[in-house]
PyMOL CGO cylinders between C-alpha atoms (Angstrom):
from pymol import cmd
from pymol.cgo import CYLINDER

trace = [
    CYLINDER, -33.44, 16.13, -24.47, -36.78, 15.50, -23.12, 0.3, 1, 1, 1, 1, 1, 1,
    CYLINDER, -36.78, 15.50, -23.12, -36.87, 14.95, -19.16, 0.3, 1, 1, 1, 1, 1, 1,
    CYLINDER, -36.87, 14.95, -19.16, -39.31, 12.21, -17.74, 0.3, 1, 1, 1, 1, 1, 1,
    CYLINDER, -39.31, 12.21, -17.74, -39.92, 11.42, -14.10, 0.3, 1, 1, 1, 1, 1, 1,
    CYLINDER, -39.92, 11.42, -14.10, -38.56, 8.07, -14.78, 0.3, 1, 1, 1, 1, 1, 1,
    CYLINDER, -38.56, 8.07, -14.78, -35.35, 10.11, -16.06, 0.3, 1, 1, 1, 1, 1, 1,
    CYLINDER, -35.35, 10.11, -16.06, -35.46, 12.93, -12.89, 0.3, 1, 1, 1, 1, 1, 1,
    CYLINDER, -35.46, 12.93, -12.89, -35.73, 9.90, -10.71, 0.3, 1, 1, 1, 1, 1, 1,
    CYLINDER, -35.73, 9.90, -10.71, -32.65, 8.37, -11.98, 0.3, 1, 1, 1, 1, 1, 1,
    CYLINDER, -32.65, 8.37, -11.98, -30.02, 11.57, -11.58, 0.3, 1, 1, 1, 1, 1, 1,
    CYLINDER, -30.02, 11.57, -11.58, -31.45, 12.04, -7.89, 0.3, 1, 1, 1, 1, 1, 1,
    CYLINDER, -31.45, 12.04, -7.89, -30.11, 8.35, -7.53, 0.3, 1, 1, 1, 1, 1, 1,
    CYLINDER, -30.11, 8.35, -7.53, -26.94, 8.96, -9.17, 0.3, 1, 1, 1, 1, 1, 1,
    CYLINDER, -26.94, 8.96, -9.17, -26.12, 12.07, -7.92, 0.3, 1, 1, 1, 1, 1, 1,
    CYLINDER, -26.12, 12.07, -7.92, -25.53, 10.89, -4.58, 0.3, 1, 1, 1, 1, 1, 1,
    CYLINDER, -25.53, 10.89, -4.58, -23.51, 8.26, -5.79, 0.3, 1, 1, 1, 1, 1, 1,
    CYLINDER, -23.51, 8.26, -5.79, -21.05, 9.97, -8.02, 0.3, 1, 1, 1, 1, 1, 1,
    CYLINDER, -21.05, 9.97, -8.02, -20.61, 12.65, -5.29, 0.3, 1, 1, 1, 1, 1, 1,
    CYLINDER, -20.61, 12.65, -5.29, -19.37, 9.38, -2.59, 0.3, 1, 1, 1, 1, 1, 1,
    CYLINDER, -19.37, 9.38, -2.59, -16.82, 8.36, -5.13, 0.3, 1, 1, 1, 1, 1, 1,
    CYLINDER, -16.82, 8.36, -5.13, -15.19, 11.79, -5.56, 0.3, 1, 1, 1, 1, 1, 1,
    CYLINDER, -15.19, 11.79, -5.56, -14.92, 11.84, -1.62, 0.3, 1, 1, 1, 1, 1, 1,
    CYLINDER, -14.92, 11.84, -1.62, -13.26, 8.51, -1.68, 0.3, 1, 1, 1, 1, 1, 1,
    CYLINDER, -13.26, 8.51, -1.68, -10.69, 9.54, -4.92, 0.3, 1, 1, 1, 1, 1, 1,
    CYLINDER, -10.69, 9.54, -4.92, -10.29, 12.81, -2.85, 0.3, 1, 1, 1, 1, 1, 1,
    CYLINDER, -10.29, 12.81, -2.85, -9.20, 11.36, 0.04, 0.3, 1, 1, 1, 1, 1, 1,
    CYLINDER, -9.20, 11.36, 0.04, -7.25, 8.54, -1.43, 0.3, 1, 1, 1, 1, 1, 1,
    CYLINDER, -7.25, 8.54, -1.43, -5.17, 11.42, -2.59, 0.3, 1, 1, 1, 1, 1, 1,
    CYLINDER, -5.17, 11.42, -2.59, -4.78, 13.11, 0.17, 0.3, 1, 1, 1, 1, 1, 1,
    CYLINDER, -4.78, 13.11, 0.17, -1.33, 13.46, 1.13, 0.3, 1, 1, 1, 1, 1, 1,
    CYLINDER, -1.33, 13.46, 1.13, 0.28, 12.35, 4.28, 0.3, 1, 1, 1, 1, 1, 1,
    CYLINDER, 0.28, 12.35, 4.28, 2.28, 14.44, 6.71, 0.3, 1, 1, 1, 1, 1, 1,
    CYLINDER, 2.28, 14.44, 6.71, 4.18, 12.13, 8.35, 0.3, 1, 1, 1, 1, 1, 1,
    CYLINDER, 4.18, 12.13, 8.35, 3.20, 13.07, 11.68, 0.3, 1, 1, 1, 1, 1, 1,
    CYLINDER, 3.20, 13.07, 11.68, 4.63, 10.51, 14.55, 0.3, 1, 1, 1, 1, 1, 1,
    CYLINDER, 4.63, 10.51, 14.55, 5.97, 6.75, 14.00, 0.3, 1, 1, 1, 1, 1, 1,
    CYLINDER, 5.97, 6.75, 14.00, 5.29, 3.25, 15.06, 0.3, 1, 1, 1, 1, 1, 1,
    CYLINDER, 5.29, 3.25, 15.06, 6.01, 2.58, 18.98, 0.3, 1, 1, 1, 1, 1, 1,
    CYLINDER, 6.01, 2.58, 18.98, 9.15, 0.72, 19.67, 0.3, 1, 1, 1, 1, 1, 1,
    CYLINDER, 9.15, 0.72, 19.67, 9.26, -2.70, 21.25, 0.3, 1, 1, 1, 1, 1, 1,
    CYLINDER, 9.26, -2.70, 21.25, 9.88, -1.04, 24.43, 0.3, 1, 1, 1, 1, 1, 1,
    CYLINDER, 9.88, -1.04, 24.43, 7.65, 1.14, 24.20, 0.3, 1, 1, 1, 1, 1, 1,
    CYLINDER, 7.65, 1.14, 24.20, 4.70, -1.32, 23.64, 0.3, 1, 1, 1, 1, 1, 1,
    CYLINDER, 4.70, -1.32, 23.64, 6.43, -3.55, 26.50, 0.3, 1, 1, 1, 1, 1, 1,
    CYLINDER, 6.43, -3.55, 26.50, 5.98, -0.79, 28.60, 0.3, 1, 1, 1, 1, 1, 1,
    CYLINDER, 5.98, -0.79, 28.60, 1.86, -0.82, 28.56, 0.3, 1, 1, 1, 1, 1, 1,
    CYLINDER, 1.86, -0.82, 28.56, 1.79, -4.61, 27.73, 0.3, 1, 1, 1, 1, 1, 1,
    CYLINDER, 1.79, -4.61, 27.73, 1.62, -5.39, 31.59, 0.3, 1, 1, 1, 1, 1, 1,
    CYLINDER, 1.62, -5.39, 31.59, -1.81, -6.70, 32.32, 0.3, 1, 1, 1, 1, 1, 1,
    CYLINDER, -1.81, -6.70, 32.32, -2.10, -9.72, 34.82, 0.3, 1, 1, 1, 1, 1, 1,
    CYLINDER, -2.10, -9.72, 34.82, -4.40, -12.32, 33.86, 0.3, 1, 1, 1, 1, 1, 1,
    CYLINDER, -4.40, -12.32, 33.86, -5.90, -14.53, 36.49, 0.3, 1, 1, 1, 1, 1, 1,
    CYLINDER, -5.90, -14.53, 36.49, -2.90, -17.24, 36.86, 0.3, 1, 1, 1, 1, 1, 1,
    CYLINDER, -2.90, -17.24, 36.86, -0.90, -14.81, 37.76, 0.3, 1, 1, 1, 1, 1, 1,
    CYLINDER, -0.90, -14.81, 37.76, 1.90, -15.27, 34.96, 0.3, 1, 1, 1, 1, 1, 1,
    CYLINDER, 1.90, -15.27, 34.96, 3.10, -11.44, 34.47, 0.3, 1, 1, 1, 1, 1, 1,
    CYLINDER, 3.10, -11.44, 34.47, 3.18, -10.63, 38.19, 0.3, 1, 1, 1, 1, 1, 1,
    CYLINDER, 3.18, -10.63, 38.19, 6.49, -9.56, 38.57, 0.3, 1, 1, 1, 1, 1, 1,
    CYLINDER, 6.49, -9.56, 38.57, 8.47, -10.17, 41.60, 0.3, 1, 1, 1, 1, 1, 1,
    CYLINDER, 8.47, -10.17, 41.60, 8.08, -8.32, 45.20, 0.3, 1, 1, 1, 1, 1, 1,
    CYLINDER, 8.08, -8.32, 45.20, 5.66, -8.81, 48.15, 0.3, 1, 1, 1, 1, 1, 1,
    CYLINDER, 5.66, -8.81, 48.15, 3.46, -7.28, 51.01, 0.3, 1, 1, 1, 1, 1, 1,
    CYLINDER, 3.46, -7.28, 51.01, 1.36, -7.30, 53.96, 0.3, 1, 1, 1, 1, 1, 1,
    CYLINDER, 1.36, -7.30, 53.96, -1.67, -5.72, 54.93, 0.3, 1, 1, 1, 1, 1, 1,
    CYLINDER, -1.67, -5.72, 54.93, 0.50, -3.84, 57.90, 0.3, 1, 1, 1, 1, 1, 1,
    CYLINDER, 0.50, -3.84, 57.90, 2.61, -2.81, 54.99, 0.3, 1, 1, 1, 1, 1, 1,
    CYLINDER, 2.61, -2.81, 54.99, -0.14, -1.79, 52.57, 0.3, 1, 1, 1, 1, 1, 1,
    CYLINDER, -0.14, -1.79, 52.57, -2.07, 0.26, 55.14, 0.3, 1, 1, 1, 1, 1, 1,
    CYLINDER, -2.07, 0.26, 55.14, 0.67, 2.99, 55.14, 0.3, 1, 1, 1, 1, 1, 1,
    CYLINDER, 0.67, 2.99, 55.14, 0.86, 2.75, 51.62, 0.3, 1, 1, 1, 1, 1, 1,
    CYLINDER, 0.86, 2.75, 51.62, -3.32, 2.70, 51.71, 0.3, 1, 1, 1, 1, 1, 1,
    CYLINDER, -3.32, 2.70, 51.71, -3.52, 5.65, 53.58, 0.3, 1, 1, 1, 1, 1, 1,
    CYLINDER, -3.52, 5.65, 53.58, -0.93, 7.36, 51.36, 0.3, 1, 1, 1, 1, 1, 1,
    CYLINDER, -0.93, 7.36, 51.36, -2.10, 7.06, 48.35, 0.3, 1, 1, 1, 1, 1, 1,
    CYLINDER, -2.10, 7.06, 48.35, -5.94, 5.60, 48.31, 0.3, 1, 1, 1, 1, 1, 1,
    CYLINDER, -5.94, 5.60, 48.31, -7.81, 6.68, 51.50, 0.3, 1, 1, 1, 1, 1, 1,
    CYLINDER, -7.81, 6.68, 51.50, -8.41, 10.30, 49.94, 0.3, 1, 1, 1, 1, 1, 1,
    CYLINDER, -8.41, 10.30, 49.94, -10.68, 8.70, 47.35, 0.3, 1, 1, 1, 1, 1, 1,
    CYLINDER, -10.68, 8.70, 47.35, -11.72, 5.70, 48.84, 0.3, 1, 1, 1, 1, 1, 1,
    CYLINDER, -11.72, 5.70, 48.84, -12.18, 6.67, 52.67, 0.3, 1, 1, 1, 1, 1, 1,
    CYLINDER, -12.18, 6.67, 52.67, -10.08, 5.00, 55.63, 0.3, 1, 1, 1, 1, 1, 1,
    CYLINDER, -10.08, 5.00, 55.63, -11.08, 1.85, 55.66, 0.3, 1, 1, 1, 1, 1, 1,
    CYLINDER, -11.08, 1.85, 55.66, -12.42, 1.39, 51.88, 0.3, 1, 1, 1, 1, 1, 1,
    CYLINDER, -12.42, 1.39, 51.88, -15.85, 2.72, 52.73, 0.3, 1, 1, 1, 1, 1, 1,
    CYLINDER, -15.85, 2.72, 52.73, -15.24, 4.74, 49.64, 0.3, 1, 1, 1, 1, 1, 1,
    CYLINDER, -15.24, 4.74, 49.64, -15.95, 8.86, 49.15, 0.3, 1, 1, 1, 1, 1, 1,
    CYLINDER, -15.95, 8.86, 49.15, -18.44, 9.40, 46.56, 0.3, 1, 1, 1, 1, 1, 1,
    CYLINDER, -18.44, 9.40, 46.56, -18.00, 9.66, 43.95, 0.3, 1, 1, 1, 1, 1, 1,
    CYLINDER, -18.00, 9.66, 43.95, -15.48, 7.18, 44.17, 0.3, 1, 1, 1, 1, 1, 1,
    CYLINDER, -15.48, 7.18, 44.17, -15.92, 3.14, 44.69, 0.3, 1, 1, 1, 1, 1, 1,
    CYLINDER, -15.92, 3.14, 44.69, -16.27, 1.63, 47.68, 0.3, 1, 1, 1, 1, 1, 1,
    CYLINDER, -16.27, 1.63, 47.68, -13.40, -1.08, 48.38, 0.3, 1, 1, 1, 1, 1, 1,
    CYLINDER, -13.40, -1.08, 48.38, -14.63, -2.71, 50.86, 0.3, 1, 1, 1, 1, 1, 1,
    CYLINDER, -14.63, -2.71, 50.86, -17.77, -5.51, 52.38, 0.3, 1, 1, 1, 1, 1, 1,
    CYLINDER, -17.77, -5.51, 52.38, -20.66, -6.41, 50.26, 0.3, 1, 1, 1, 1, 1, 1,
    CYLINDER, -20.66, -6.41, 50.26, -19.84, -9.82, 50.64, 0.3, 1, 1, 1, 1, 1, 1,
    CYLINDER, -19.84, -9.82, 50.64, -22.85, -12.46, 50.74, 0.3, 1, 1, 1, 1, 1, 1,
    CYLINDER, -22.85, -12.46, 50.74, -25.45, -9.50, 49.26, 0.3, 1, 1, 1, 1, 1, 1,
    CYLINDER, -25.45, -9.50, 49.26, -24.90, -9.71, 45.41, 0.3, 1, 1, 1, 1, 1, 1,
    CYLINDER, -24.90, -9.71, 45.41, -28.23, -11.96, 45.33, 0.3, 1, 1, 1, 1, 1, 1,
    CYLINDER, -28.23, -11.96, 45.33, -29.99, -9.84, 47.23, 0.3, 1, 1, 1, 1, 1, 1,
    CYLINDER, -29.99, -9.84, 47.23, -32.36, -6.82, 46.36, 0.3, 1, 1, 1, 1, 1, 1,
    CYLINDER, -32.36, -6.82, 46.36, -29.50, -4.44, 47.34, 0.3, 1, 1, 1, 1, 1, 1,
    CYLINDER, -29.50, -4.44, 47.34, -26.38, -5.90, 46.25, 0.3, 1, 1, 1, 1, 1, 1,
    CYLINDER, -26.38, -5.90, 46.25, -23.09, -3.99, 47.21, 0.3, 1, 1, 1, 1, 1, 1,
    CYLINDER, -23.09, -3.99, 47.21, -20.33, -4.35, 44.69, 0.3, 1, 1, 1, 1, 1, 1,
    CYLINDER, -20.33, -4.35, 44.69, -17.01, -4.43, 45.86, 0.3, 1, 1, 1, 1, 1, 1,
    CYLINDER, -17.01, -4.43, 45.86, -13.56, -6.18, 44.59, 0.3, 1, 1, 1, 1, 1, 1,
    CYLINDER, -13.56, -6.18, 44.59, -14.15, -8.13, 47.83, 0.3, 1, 1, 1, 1, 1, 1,
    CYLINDER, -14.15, -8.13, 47.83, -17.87, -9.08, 47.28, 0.3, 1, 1, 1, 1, 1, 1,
    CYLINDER, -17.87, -9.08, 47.28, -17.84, -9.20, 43.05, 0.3, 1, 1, 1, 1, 1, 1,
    CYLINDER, -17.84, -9.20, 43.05, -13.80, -9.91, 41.35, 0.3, 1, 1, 1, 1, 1, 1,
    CYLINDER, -13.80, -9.91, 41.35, -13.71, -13.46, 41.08, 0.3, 1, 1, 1, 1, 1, 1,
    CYLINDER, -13.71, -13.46, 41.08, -9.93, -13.48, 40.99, 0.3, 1, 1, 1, 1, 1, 1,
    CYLINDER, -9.93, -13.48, 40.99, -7.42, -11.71, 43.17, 0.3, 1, 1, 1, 1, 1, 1,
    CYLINDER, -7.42, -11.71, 43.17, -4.93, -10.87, 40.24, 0.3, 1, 1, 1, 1, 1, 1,
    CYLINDER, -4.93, -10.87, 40.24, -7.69, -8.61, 39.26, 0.3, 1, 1, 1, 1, 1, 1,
    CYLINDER, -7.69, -8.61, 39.26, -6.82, -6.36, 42.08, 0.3, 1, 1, 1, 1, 1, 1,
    CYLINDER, -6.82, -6.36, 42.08, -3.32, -6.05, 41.24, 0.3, 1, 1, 1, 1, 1, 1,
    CYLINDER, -3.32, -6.05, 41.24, -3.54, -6.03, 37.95, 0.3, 1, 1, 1, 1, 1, 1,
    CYLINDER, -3.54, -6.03, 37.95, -5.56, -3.05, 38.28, 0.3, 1, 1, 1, 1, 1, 1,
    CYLINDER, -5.56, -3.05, 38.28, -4.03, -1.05, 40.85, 0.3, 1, 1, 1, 1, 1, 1,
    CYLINDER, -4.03, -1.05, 40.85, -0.95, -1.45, 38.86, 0.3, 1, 1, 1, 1, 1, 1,
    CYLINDER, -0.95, -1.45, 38.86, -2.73, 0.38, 35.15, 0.3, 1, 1, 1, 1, 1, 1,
    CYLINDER, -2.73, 0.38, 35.15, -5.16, 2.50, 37.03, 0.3, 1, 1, 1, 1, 1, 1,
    CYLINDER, -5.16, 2.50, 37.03, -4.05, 3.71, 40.39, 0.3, 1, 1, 1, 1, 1, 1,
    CYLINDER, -4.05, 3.71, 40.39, -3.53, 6.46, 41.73, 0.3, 1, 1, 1, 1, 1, 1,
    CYLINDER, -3.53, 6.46, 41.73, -6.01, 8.25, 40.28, 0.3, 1, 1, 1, 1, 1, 1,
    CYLINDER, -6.01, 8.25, 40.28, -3.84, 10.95, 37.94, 0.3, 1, 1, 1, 1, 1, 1,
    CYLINDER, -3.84, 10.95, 37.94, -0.24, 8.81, 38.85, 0.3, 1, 1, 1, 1, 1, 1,
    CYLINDER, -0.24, 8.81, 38.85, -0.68, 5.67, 37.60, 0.3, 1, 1, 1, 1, 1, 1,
    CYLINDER, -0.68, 5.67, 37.60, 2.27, 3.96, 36.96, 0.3, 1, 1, 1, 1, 1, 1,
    CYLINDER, 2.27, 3.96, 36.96, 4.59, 5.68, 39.96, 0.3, 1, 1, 1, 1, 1, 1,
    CYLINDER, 4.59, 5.68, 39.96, 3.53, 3.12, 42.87, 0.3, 1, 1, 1, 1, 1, 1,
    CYLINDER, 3.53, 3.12, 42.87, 6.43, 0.06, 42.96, 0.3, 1, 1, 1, 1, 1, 1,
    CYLINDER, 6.43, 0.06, 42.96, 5.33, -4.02, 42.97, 0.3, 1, 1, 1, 1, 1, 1,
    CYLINDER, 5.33, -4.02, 42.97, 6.36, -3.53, 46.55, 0.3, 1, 1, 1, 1, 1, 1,
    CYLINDER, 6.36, -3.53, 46.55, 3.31, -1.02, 47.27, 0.3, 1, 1, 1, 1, 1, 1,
    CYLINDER, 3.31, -1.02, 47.27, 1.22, -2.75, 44.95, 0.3, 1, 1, 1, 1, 1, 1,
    CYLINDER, 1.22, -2.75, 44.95, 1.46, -6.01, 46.86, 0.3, 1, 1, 1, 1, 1, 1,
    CYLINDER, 1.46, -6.01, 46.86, 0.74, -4.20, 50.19, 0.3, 1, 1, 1, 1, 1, 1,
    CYLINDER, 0.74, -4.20, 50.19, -1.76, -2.18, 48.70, 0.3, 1, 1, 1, 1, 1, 1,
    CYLINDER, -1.76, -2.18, 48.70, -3.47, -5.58, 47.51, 0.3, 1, 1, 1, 1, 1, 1,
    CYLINDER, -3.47, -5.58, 47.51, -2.83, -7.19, 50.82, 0.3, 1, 1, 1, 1, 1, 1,
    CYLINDER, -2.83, -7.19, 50.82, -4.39, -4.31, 52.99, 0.3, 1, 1, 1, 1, 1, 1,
    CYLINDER, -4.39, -4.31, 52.99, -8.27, -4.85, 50.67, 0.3, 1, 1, 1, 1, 1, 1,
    CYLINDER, -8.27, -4.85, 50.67, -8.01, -7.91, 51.01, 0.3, 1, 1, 1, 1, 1, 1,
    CYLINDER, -8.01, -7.91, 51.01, -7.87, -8.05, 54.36, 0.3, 1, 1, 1, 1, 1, 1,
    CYLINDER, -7.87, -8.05, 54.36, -10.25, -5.69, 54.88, 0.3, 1, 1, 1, 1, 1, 1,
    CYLINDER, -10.25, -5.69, 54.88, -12.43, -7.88, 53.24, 0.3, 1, 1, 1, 1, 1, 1,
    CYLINDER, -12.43, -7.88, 53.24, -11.80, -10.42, 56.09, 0.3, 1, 1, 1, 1, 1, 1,
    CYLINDER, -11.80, -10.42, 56.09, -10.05, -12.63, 52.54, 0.3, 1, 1, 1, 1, 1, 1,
    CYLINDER, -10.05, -12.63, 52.54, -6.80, -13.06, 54.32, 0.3, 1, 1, 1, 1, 1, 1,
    CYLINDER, -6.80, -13.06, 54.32, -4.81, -12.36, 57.52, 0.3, 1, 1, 1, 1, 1, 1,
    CYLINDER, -4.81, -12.36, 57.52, -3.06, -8.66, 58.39, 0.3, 1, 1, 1, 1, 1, 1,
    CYLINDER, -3.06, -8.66, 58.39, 0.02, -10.65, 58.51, 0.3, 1, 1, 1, 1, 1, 1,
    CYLINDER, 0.02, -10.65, 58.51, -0.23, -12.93, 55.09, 0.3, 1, 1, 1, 1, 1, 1,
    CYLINDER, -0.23, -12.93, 55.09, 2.43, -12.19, 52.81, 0.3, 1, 1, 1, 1, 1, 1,
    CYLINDER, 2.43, -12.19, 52.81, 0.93, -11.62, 49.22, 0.3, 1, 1, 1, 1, 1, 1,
    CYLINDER, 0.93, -11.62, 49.22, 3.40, -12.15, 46.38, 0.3, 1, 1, 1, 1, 1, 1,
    CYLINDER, 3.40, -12.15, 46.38, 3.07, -13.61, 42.59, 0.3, 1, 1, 1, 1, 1, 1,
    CYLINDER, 3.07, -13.61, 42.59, 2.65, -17.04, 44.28, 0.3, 1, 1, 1, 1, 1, 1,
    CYLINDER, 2.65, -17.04, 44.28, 0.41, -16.31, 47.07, 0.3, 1, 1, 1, 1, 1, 1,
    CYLINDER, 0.41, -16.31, 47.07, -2.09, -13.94, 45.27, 0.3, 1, 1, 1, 1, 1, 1,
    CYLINDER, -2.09, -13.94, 45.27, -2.83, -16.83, 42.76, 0.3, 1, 1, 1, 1, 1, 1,
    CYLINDER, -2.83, -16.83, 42.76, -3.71, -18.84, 45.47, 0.3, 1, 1, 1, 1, 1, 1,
    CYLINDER, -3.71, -18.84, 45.47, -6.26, -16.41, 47.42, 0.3, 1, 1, 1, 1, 1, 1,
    CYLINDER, -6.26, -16.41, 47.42, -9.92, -17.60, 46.63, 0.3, 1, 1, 1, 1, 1, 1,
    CYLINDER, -9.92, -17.60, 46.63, -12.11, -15.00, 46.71, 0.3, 1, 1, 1, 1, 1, 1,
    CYLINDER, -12.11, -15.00, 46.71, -15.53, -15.05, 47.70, 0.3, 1, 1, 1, 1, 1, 1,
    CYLINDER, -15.53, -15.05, 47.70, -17.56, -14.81, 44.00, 0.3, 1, 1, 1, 1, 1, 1,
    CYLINDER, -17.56, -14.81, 44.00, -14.69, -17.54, 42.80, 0.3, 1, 1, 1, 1, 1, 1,
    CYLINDER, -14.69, -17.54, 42.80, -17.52, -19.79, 41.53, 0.3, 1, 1, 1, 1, 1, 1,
    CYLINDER, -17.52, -19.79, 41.53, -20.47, -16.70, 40.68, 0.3, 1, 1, 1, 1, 1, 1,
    CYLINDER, -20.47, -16.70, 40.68, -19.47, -16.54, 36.96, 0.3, 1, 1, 1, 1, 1, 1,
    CYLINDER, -19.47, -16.54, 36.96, -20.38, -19.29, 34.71, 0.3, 1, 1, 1, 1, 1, 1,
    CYLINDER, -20.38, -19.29, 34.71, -18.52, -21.41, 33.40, 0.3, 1, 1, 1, 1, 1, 1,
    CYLINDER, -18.52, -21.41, 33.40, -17.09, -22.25, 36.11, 0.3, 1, 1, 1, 1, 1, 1,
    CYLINDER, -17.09, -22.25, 36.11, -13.26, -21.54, 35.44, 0.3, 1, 1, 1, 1, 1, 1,
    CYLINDER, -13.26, -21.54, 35.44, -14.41, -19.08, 33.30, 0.3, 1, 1, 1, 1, 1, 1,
    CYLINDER, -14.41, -19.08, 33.30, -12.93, -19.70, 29.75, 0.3, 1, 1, 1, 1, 1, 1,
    CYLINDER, -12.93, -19.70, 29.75, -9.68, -19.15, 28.34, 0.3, 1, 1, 1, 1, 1, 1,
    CYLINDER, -9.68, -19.15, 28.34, -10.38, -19.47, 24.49, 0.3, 1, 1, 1, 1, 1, 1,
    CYLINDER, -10.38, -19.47, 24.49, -13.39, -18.96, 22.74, 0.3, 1, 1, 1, 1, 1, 1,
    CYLINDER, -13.39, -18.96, 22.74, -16.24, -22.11, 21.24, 0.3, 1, 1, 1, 1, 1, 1,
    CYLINDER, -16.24, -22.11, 21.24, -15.80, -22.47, 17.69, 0.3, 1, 1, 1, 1, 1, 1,
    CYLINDER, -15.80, -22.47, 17.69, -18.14, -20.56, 16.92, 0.3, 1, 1, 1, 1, 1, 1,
    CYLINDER, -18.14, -20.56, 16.92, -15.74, -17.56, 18.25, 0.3, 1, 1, 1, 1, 1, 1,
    CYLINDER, -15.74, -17.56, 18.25, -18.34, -16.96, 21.33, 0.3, 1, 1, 1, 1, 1, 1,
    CYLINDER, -18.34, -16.96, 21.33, -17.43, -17.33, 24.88, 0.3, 1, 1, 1, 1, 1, 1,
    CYLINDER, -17.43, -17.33, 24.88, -20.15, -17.62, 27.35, 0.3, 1, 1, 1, 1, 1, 1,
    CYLINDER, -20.15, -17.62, 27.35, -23.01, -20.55, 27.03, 0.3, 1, 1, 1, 1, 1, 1,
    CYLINDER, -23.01, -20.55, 27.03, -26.54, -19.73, 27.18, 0.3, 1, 1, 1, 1, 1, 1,
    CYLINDER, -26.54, -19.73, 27.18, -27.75, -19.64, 30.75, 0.3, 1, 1, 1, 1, 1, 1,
    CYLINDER, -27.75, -19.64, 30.75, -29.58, -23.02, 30.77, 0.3, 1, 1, 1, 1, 1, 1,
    CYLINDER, -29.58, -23.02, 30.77, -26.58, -24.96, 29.51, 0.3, 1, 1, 1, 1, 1, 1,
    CYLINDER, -26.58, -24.96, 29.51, -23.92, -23.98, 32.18, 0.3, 1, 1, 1, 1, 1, 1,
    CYLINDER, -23.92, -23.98, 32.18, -22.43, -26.98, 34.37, 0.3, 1, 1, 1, 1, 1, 1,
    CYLINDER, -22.43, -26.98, 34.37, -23.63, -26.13, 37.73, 0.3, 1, 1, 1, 1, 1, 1,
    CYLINDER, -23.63, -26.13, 37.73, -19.99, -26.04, 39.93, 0.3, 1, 1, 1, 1, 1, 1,
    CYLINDER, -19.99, -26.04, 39.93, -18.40, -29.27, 41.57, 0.3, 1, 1, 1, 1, 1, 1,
    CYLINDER, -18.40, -29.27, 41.57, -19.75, -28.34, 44.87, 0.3, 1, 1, 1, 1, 1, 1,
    CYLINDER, -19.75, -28.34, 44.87, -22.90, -27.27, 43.90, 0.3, 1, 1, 1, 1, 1, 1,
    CYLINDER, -22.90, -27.27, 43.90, -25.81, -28.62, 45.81, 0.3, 1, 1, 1, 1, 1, 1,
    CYLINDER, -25.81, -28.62, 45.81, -28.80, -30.07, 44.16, 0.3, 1, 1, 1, 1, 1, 1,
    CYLINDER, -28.80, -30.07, 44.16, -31.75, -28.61, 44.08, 0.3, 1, 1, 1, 1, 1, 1,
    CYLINDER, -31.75, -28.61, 44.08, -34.24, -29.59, 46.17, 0.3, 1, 1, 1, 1, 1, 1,
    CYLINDER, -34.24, -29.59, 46.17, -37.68, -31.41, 45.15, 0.3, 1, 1, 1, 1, 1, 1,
    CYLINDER, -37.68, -31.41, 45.15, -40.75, -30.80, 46.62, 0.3, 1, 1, 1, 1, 1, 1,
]
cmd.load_cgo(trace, "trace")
């Protein structure tokens, strides 16, 4: 058979090629070992516990900030300092409010989350650091209380529970755009509008014209 370049260029093509479909048939035969098994219901049930902002999977149970600042002190202050100052490397908790438009914003739950749910909700997944899971609504509530308070939100003696906490408005409520933010993405499956095409909030103020 007489080789050409035309010919030597082809089986450098195809050679790649036919060696990709013998890993696919190879590992379409592979065999499986039947290692683990689907999660049960409860199972699943048992991480499907994220709070969205109205609140609807709060379960029930409540707190103060008196409360949460034993429970604060317990379980938080070692990462996040005594009063939420935060001990790097971990987050500060607490302030910030009034200097996320500024040249040295300070990003807090207080100063940033939009909604208060957020706080639970993530206490709840996340917290403690290395025991997540073992703190009870009762501590989370207090827990939630106590930063909020600290971030002069609510009163040391407010009771937070899954009606209250709903109703908290924290200080970036209206920062994100749209303002609610959306529940269910455009048709075109996207979720946030270009910049210039938000709806400025209800109590916006115009701008004004020189």
């Amino acid at each position: 058979m007489r080789y050409t370049a035309h010919s030597i260029s082809n089986t450098n093509f195809l050679l790649p090629v036919i060696a990709l479909l013998a890993c696919g048939v190879a590992m379409a035969q592979s065999p499986t070992f039947k290692v683990g098994r689907p999660p049960t219901e409860e199972e699943v049930r048992a991480w499907d516990h994220t709070v969205g902002s109205d609140g609807k999977e709060l379960p029930p149970g409540s707190g103060n900030a008196i409360q949460g600042a034993k429970v604060y002190a317990a379980k938080c202050a070692v990462c996040h300092g005594k009063n939420g100052e935060g001990n790097f490397p971990y987050n500060r908790l607490v302030g910030g409010v009034g200097t996320l438009n500024t040249p040295n914003p300070i990003i807090t739950p207080g100063s940033y989350w939009p909604y208060a749910t957020t706080l639970w909700d993530f206490i709840n997944r996340a917290m403690p650091e290395g025991s997540a899971g073992t703190l009870t609504p009762d501590e989370i509530y207090s827990a939630t209380a106590f930063i909020l308070f600290r971030n002069g939100i609510i009163k040391e003696t407010d009771v937070i529970d899954k009606k209250s906490l709903v109703e908290v408005v924290m200080p970036n409520r209206n920062g994100f755009f749209p303002v609610p933010p959306q529940s269910t993405p455009d048709k075109d499956r996207s979720w946030l509008p270009f910049w210039n095409q938000a709806k400025p909030a209800k109590d916006a103020k115009p701008e004004a014209k020189n």
